[in-house]
N, C-alpha and C positions, 0 to 999 in steps of 0.2 A: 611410411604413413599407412596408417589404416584406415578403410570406410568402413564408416558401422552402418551394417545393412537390417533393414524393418522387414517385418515377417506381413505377410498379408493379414490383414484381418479382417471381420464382417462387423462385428462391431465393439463399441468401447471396450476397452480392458479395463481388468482391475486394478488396485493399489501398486500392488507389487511387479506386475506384468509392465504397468506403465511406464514405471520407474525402471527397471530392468533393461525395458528394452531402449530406453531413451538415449542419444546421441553424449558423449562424453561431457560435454558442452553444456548441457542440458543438466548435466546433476552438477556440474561443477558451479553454477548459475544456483542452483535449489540451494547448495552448501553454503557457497556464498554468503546467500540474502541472511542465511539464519547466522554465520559466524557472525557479519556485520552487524545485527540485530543483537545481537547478543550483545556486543561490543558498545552499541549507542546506550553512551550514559550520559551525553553535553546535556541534551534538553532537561533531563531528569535534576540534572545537579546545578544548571548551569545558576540558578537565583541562589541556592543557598553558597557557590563558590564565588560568586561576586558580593555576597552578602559577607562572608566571611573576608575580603579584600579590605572592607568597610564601603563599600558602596551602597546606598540607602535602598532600602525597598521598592522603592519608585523607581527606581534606575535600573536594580533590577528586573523588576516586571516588565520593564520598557524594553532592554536587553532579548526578555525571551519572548516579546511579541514582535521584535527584529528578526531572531531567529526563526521565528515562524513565517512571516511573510518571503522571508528567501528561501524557506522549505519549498512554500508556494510555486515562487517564480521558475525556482529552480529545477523543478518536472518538465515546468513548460520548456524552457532550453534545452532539459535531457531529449525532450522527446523530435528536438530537431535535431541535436548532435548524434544522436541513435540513427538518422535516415542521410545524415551526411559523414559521419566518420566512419558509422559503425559500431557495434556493442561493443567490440573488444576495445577498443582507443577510445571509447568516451567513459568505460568503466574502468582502466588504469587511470584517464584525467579524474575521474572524481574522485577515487579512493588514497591515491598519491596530495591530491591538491587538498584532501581532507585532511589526510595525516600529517600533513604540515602546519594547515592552519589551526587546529584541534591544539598539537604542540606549542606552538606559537602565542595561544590564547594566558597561559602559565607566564609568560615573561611580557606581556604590552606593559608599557608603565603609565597609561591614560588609557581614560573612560574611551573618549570618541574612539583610540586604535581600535578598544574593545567591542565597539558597537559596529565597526567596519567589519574586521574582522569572525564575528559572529554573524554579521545577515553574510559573509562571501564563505562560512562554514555551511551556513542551510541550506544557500545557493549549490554550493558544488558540490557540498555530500547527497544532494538528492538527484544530480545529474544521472548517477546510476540505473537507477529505479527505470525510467521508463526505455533504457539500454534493456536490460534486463528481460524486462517484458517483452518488448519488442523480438528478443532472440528465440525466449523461449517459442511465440506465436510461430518464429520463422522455422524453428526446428522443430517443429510436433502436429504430428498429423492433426487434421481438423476433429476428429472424431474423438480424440484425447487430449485436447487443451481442456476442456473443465478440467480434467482429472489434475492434467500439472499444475494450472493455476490455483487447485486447492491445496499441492503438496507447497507451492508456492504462499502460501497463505497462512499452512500449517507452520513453514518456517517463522515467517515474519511473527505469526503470532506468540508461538512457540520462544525467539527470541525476546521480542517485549518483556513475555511474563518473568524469562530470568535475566532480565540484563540489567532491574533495579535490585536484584542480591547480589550479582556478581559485583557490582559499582558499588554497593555498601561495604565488600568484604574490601576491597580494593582500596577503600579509603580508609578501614581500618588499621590493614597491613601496612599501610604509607603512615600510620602514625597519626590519624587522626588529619593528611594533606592532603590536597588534589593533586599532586603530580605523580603519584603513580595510575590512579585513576583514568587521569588524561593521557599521561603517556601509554596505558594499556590502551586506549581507545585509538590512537592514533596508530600504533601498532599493530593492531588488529585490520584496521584500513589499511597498513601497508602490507600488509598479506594478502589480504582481498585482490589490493592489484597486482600482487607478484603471480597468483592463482588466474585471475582474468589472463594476465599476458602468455601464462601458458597453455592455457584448458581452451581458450575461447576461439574460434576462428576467425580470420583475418577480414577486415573488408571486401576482398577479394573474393573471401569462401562465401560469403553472407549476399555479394550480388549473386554470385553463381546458381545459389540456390531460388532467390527473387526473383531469376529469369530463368527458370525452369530449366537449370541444368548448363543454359547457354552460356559458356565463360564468356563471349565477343558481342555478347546483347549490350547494347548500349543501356548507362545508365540512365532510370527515369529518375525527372528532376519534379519538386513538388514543393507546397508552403500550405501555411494555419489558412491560408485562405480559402487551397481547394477543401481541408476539412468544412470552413463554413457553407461552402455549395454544398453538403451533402443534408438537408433539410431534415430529414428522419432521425441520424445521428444528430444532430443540434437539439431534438426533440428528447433522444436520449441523455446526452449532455446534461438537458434540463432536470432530467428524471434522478440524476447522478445529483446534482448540486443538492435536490431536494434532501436527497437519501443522508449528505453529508449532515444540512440542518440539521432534521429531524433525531438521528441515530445520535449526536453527539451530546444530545439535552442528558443523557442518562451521567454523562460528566460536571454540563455546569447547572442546569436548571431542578434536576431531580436531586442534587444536595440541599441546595436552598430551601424547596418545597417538604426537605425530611426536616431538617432544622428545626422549619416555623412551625411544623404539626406535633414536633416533641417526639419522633419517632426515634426512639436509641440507636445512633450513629452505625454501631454493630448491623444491623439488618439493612442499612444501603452497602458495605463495607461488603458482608457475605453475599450480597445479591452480585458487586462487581465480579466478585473473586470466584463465583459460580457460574456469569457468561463464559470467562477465561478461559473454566476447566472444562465447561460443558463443548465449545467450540474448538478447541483442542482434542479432546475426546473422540468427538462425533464428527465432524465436518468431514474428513476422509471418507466413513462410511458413509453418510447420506450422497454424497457427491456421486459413489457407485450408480444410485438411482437417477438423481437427478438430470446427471450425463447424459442420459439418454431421454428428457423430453424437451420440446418444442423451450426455447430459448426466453420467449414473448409471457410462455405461461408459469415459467420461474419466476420472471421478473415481475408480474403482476403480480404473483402468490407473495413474494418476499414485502411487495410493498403493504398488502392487507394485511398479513401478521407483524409487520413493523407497526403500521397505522393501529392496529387491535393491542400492540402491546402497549404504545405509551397512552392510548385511550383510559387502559387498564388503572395506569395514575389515577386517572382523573377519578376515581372510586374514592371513598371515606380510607385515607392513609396509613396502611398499619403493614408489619411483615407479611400477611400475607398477599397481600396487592401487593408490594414490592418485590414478593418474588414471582407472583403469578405472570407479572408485565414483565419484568426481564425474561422471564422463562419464554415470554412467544416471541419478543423481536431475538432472541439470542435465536430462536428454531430460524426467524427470519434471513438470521446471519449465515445460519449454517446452512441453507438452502438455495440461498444465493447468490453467497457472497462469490463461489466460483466461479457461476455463468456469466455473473454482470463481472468480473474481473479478465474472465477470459474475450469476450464481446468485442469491443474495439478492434481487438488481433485479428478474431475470425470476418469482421465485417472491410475490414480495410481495405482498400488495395496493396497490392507487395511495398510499392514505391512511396506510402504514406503510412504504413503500419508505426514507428515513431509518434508519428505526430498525433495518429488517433490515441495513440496509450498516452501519450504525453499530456492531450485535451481531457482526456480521463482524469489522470488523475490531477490533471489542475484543479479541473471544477472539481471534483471530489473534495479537495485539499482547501476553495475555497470555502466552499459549503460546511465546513467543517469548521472554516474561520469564521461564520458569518455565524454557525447557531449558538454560540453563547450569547450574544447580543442581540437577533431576534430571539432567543429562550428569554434572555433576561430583560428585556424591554416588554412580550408578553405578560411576562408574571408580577412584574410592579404594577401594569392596566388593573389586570385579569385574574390574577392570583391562580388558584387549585385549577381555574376551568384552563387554563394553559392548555393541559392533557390532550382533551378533546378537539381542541385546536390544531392540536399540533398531528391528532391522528388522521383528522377529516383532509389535514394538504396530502399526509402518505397516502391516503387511499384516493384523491387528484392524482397522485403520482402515479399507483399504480394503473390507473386508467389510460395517464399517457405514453406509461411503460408499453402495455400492451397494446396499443396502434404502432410505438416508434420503434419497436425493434423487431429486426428483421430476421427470416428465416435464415440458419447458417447451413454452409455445405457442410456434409456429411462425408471423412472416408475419404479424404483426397490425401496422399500420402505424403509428406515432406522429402526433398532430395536429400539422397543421402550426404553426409558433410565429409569431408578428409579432416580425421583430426591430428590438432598442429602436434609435430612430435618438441618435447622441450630440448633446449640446446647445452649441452653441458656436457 
């Protein structure tokens, strides 16, 4: 076995240095999330492969707001099964219990198996994620979690943007079917967890490090309840939910609003495909800086350029408001999106760190489910003046951002891990 040993430092590194010097563990986690990412084509495809079964449109819209509410739940669960199994054994259970159910989904011969079967796909494929999280926070000094959780961010995104061409090529090759499709997808999750069970280390290594080295420390025991005693984080939490509403209106609310003004399709269409590439591009570099300021004054900043972007809507609707407002919450994104990702990790305690990434990305994930319905319940009222609405709660937000979150430690170095050697 080998320890991989961290060099001292004074402060943050950069891109390469970070990554470089990171625990085995730790890249094979970054790899991961983007293979898997790459790989997720169910949500994408899932209405037009059930539409193609002959099931009605209605049935499939119902289908994929099944699969979204067990996206949901299914963080919440990852983020306890991360503080009682462990990353490595809750991210072989998801990616294993994916790849079966994903496969599975090609041969149901009724609706309801389908509709089971897909919310316990959202449920368990998303168990990973707050594992994941959770490991990286355990294994990376405090002073260089922004930095992972934006390499972490870079993947996720990075995968997104190609994993609707690789899924179209995919169902070309299959002939115009979904079973090569799915069967890629589901193979891909069985890689993921063949990769977890050898790169990741064991529950064992993971308390080792949570009690500072001490293998015979007793385990601490913990629940979503002590998350709710911590008052500040609930405040944060809120801040999160908001961020979800708000940031997702650029999917359901600012279609509708191009639509009804006559704006050519084309100019919402380049506005999406230009946050993508502009936050792909840039989010590494800006994260360099961002690293290294005060935590409370990102998260306020992020919220007033999200608040000033979709304000930006709110102007007489033409390309260039639609690119000038994407262009400042996308700055918001990339300014951000590392701090308030990494947050949870650095704020937790060892014996909660799970559950706080897991409360993360619930409410993130709900907020996310909640803003096409308040977008779209606004805009029937209220029409155009939406905008303004919707920027005046982000800058609320940003207010309560910066009272609830707290100062993080600086520079405190993670234990070094034994990584697992594979057996063969």
């Amino acid at each position: 076995m080998a320890t991989q040993e961290k060099s001292a430092h004074d402060k943050p590194a950069g891109i390469w240095t970070t990554f470089a010097e990171s625990p085995m563990a730790v890249k094979a986690v970054l790899g991961g999330v983007f293979v898997n990412k790459i790989g997720g084509f169910l949500n994408i495809f899932l209405v037009l492969f059930l539409t193609a079964k002959g099931y009605s449109a209605g049935q499939a819209a119902t289908a994929l707001g099944v699969y979204g509410v067990g996206s949901v739940v299914g963080v919440l669960i990852g983020g306890a099964l991360a503080d009682r199994l462990g990353a490595r054994n809750s991210t072989v259970l998801s990616m294993a219990g994916s790849a079966a159910l994903i496969a599975a989904l090609l041969y149901l011969p009724s609706y309801p198996l389908l509709i089971v079967a897909t919310a316990l796909v959202g449920a368990v494929g998303q168990v990973y994620r707050p594992a994941s999280a959770t490991l990286l926070s355990e294994l990376t000094d405090d002073d260089r979690q922004v930095m992972i959780f934006a390499m972490y961010r870079f993947g996720l995104n990075l995968g997104t943007t190609a994993a609707p061409l690789i899924g179209f090529a995919l169902y070309q090759w299959g002939g115009d079917s979904y079973h090569l499709l799915f069967w890629g997808e589901a193979l891909v999750a069985l890689a993921y967890a063949v990769l977890a069970h050898l790169a990741l280390p064991s529950k064992a290594e993971e308390k080792r490090v949570r009690a500072g080295g001490d293998a015979a420390a007793p385990a601490a025991t913990g629940s979503y309840a002590d998350v709710f005693r911590d008052r500040r984080y609930l405040a944060f939490l809120l801040v999160v939910f908001i961020n979800g509403v708000v940031y997702v209106q650029y999917l359901s609310t600012l279609p509708l609003d191009v639509a009804k003004s006559g704006v050519p399709i084309f100019w919402y269409t380049f506005a999406v495909a230009l946050n993508g590439a502009v936050v792909i591009l840039f989010e590494l570099l800006v994260t360099k800086t961002t690293q290294n300021l005060p935590a409370k004054v990102v998260v306020a900043t992020c919220f007033v350029l999200l608040g000033l972007g979709v304000a930006v809507y709110g102007l007489p609707l033409g390309p260039a408001v639609i690119i000038a407002g994407t262009l400042l919450w996308t700055l918001a994104e990339i300014i951000g999106g590392p701090v308030v990702f990494s947050y949870p990790g650095l704020v937790a305690p060892a014996h909660l760190k799970g559950r706080y990434i897991g409360s993360f990305q619930f409410v993130y994930g709900l907020g996310a489910a909640a803003g096409p319905i308040v977008g779209g319940f606004l805009f029937l009222r209220i029409g155009h003046a939406v905008w303004p609405v919707l920027g005046a709660l982000s800058f609320v937000a940003a207010v309560i951002g910066f009272v609830a979150t707290k100062s993080t430690k600086r520079g405190t170095p993670a234990e070094p891990v034994e990584e697992p050697v594979a057996q063969g």
